[in-house]
C-alpha positions as CSV (number, residue, x, y, z in Angstrom):
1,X,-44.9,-5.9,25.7
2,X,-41.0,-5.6,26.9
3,X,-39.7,-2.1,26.3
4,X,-36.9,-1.9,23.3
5,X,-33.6,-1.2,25.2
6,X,-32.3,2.1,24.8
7,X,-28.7,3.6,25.2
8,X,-29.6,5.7,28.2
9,X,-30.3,1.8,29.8
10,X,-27.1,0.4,28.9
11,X,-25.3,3.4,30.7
12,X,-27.1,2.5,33.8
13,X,-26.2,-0.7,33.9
14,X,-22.1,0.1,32.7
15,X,-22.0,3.3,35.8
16,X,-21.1,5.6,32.7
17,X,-22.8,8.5,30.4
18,X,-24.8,8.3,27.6
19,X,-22.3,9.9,25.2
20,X,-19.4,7.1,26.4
21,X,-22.2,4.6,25.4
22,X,-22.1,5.9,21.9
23,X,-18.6,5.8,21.2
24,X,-18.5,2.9,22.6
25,X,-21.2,1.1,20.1
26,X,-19.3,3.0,17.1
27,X,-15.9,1.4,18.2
28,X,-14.4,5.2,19.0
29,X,-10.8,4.8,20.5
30,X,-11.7,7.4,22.6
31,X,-13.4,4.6,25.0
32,X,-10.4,2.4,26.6
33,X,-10.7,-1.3,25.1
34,X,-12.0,-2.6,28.7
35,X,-14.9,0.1,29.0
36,X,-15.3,-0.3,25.3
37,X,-16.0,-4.3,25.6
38,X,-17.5,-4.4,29.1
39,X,-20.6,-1.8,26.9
40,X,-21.0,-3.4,24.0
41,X,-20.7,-7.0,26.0
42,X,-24.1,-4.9,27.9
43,X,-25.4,-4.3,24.1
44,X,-25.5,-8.0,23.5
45,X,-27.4,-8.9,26.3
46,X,-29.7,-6.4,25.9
47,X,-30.4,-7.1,22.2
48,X,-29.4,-3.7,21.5
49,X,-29.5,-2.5,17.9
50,X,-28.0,0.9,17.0
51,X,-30.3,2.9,15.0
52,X,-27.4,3.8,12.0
53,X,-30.1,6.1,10.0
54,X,-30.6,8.2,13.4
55,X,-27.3,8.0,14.6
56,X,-26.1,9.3,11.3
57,X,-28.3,11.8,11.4
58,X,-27.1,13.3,14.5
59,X,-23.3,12.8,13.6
60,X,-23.7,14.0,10.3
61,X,-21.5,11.1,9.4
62,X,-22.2,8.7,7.0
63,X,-20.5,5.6,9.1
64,X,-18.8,5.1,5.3
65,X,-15.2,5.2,3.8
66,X,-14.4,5.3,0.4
67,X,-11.6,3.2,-1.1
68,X,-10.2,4.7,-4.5
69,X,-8.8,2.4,-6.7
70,X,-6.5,4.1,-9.4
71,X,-6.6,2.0,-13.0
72,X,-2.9,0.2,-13.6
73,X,-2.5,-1.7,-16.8
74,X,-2.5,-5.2,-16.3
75,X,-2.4,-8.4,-18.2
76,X,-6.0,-9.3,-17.9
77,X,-8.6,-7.0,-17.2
78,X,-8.8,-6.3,-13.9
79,X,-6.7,-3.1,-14.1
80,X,-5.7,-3.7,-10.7
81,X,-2.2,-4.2,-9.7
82,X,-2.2,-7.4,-8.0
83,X,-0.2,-5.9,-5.2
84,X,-3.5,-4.1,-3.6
85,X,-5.9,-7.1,-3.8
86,X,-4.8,-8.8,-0.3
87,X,-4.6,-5.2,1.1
88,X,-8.1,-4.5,-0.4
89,X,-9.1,-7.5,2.0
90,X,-7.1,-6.4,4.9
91,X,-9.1,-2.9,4.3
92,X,-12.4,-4.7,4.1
93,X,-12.1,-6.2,7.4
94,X,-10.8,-3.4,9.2
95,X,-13.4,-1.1,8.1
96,X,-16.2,-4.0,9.4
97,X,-14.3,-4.0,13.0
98,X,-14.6,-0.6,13.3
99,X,-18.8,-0.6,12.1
100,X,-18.0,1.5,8.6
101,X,-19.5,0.3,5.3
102,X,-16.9,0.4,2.3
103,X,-17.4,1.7,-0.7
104,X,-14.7,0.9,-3.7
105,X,-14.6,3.0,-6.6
106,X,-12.4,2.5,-9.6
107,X,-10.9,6.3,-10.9
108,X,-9.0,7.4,-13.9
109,X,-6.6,10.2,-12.9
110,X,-8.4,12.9,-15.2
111,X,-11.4,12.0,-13.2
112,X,-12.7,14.6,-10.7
113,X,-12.6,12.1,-7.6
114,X,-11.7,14.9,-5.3
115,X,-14.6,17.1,-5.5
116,X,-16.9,14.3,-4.6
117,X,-17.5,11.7,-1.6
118,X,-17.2,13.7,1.9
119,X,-18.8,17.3,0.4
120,X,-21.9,15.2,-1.1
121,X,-21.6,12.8,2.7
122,X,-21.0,9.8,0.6
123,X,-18.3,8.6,2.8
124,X,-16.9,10.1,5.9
125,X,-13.2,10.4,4.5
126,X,-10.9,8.6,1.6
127,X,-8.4,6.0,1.2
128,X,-6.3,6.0,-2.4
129,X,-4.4,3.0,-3.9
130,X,-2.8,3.2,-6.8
131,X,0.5,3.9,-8.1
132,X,0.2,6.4,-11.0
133,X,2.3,9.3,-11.7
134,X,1.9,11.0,-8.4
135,X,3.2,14.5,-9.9
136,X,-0.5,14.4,-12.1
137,X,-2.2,13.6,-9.4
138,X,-0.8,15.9,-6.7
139,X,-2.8,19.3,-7.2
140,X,-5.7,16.9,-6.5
141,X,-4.1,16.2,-3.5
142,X,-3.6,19.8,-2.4
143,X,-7.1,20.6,-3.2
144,X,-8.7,17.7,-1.1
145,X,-6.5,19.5,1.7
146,X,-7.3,23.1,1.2
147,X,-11.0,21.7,1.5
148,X,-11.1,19.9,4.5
149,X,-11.5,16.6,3.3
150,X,-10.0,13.3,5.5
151,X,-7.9,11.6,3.3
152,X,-5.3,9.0,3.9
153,X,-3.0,7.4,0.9
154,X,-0.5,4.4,0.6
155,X,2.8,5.7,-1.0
156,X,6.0,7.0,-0.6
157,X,6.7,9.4,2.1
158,X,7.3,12.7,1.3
159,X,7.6,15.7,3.7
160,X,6.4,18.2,1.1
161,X,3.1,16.1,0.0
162,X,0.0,16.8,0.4
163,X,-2.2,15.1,3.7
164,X,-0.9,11.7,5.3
165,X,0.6,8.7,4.0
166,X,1.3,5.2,4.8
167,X,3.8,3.3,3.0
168,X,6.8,1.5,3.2
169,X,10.4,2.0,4.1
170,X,11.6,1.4,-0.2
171,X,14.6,3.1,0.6
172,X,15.7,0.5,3.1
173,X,14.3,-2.5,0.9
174,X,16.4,-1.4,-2.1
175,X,19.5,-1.6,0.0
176,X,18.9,-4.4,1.5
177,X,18.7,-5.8,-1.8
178,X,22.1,-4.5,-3.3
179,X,23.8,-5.3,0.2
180,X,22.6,-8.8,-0.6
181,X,23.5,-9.4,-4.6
182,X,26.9,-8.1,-2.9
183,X,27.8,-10.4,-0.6
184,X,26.3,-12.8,-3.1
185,X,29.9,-12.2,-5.0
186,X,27.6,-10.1,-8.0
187,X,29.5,-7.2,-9.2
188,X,27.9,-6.2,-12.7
189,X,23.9,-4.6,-11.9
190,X,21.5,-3.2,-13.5
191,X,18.0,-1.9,-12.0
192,X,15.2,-1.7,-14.2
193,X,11.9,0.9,-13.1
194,X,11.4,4.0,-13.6
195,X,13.3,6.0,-11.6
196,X,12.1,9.9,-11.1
197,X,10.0,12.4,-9.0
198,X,6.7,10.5,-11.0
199,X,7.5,7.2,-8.9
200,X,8.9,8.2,-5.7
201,X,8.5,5.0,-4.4
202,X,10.7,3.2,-7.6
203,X,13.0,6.3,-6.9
204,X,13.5,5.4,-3.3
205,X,14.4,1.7,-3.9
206,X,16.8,3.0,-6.5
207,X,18.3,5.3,-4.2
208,X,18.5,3.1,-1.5
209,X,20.1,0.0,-4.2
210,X,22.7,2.7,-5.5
211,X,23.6,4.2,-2.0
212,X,24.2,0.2,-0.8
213,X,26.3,-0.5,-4.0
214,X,28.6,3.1,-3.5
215,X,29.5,1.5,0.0
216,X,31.0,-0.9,-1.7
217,X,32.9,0.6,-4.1
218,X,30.7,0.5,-6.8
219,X,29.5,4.1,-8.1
220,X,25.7,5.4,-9.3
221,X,27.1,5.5,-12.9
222,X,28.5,1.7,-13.2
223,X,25.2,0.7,-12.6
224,X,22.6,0.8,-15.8
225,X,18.6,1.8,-15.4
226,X,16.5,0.9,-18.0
227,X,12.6,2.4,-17.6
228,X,9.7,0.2,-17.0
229,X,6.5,0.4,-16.2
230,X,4.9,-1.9,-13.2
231,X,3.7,-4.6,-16.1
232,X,5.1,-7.8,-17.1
233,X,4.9,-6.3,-20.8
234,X,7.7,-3.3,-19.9
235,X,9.6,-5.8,-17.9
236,X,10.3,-7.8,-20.1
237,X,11.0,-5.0,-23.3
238,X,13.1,-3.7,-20.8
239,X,14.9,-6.5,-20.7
240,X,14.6,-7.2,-24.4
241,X,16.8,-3.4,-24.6
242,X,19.5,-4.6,-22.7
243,X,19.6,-7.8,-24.5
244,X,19.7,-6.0,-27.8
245,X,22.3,-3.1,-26.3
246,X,24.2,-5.8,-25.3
247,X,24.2,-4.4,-21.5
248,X,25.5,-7.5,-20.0
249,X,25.4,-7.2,-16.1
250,X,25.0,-10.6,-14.0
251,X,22.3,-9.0,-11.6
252,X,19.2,-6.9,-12.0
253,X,16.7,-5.4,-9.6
254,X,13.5,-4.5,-10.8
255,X,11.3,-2.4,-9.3
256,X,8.8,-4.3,-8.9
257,X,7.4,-8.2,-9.0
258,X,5.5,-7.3,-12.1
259,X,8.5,-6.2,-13.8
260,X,10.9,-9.0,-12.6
261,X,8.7,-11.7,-13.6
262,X,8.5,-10.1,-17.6
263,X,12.2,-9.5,-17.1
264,X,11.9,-13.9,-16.3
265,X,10.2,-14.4,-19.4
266,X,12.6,-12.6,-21.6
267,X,15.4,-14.4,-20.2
268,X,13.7,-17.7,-20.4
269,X,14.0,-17.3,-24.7
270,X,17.9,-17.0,-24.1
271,X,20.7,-19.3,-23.2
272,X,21.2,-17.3,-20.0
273,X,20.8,-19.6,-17.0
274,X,19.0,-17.8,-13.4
275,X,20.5,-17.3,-11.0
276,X,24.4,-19.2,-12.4
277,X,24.5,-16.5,-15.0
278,X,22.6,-13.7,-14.2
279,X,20.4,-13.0,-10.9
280,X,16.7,-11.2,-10.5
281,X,15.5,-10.2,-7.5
282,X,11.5,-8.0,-7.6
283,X,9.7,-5.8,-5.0
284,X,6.0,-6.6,-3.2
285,X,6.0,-10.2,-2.7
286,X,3.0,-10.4,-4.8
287,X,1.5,-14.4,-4.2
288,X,2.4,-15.1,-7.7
289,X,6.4,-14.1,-7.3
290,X,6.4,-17.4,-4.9
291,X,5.7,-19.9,-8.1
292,X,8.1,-18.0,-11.1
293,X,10.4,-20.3,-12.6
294,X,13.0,-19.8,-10.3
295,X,11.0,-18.8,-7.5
296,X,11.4,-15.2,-6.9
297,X,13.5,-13.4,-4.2
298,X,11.9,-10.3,-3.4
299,X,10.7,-7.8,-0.6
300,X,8.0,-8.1,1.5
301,X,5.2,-5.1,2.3
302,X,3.1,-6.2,4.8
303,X,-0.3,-5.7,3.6
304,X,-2.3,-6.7,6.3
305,X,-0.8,-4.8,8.4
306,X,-0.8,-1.8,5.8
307,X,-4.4,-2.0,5.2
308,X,-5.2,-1.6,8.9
309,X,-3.2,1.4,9.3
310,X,-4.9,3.4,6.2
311,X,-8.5,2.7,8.2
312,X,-7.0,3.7,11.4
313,X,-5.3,6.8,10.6
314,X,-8.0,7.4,8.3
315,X,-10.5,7.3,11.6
316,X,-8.1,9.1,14.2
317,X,-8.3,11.5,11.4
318,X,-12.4,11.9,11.1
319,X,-12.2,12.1,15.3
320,X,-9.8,14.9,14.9
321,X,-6.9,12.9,16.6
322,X,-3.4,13.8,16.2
323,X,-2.1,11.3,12.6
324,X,0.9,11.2,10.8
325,X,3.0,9.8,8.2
326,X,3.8,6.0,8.9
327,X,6.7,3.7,7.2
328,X,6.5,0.2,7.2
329,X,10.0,-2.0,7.5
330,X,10.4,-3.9,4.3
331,X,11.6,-7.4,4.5
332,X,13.5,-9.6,2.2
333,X,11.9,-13.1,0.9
334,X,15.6,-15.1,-0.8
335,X,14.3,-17.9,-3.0
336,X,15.9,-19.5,-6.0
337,X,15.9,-16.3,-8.5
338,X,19.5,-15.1,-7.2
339,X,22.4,-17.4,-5.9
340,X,26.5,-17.0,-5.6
341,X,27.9,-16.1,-8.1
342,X,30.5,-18.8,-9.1
């Protein structure tokens, strides 16, 4: 009877040690991509299995992250914002390239998440989605930091905040945004989101929109702000307020897809015509802003892309490589939502 293969055999056969064999298998970056290929290519042709209860074992790793999904409110039950659903997939398949199992928990913010998953070697380190009232959460934060615990979240960057962050450049996005309603001839805005220190990343598009707008002549307190929520419900009382104030502007940023498209639906019981009488432009490019009557001009995040930089920081942070904060470039999407202003 043929002798299983062992590691020590494929190291023979690739002219390196044992140890480079095993990061190797486990996808470490440590192992250059050629090296990395030529072993595992050795692995194949072996029939090679890696023993994942022994290896464990040894590692005192679980080979598992942990996604935690913070509960939004939504229209339906989910309780997901839709905006993390494709980067739940990009996740998924980043954590199967790299050989970890995922494990998705839903939390409520009063839950205690952060005494759990790495101490009790449920999951080698954490990823968090959701966007919450970060100042709530934050001691949380701290406290996953003070002990020890690999943690990587997606949200606004913020030199003072606990562990690392990916997220994406909101500042940027919202003055894109104003820079375009400008030039589109739009004088008369409004933005509608909540904009304080308990949504940094609603703050930073409103900074950014504002700081556009004062280039041009137009200053912070011209410009109304109405609080929302990211539901189609707030968007569209939000809208409903200005309505009823009679706060008549001819374009509105919301803060978010979600917002714009209840901000949509509030318009859509008036005589207001979008975009000849008033523009709306949202934020995330969520799948659904693409099929809004008018079709929504918004701003991209690149989920897929996010998704695989939350496993691989959250990795180079488990192998004790050097991580920090990352911003993404946002990108405006123009569709039919906002035109020139005639």
């Amino acid at each position: 009877m043929k002798e299983k293969a062992t590691s020590f055999d494929i190291a023979h056969m690739a002219g390196v040690s044992q140890s480079t064999v095993s990061r190797a298998l486990s996808n470490s970056p440590l192992v250059n991509k050629e090296t990395r290929e030529r072993i595992q290519q050795i692995a194949r042709e072996l029939n090679y299995k890696v023993d994942k209860n022994a290896s464990n074992l040894r590692k005192q790793k679980s080979t598992t992250i942990a996604l935690l999904l913070f509960e939004d409110p939504t229209s339906d039950d989910s309780m997901i914002n839709p905006f993390f659903l494709s980067m739940l997939g990009s996740i998924t398949r980043a954590c199967a390239n790299a050989g970890y199992d995922l494990l998705v928990s839903f939390q409520n913010l009063e839950d205690d998440w952060h005494a759990e998953f790495e101490d009790s070697n449920k999951a080698d380190g954490i990823i968090l989605l959701g966007y919450g009232d970060y100042l709530s959460y934050r001691t949380k934060l701290t406290q996953l930091e003070e002990q020890g615990t690999h943690f990587v979240r997606w949200g606004a960057h913020d030199e003072d905040h606990p562990g690392i962050s990916i997220g994406c450049d909101n500042f940027q996005g919202g003055f894109d945004i104003a820079n375009h309603l400008y030039n589109l001839g739009h004088r008369k805005f409004s933005f509608i989101g909540d904009a304080d220190s308990h949504a940094p990343e609603f703050l930073a598009r409103y900074t950014g929109f504002i700081t556009a707008l004062k280039k041009h002549g137009i200053p912070a307190q011209d410009i109304s702000q109405v609080n929302a929520i990211s539901t189609e419900d707030s968007g569209s009382e939000a809208m409903q307020f200005m309505l009823a104030e009679n706060q008549f502007v001819d374009a509105i940023f919301c803060a978010s897809d979600l917002i714009a498209i209840g901000v949509l639906r509030a318009l859509r019981k008036t005589s207001l015509r979008i975009p000849e009488d008033i523009a709306v432009v949202g934020y995330d490019n969520i799948p659904v802003s693409a099929f809004t009557s008018p079709a929504l001009t918004t701003v991209q995040q690149n989920t897929k892309k996010a998704g695989e930089l939350l496993v691989e920081t959250l990795l180079k942070a488990i192998n004790k490589e050097d991580v920090a904060d990352y911003l993404m470039p946002a990108e405006l999407i123009i569709r039919q939502s906002c035109g020139s202003k005639k």
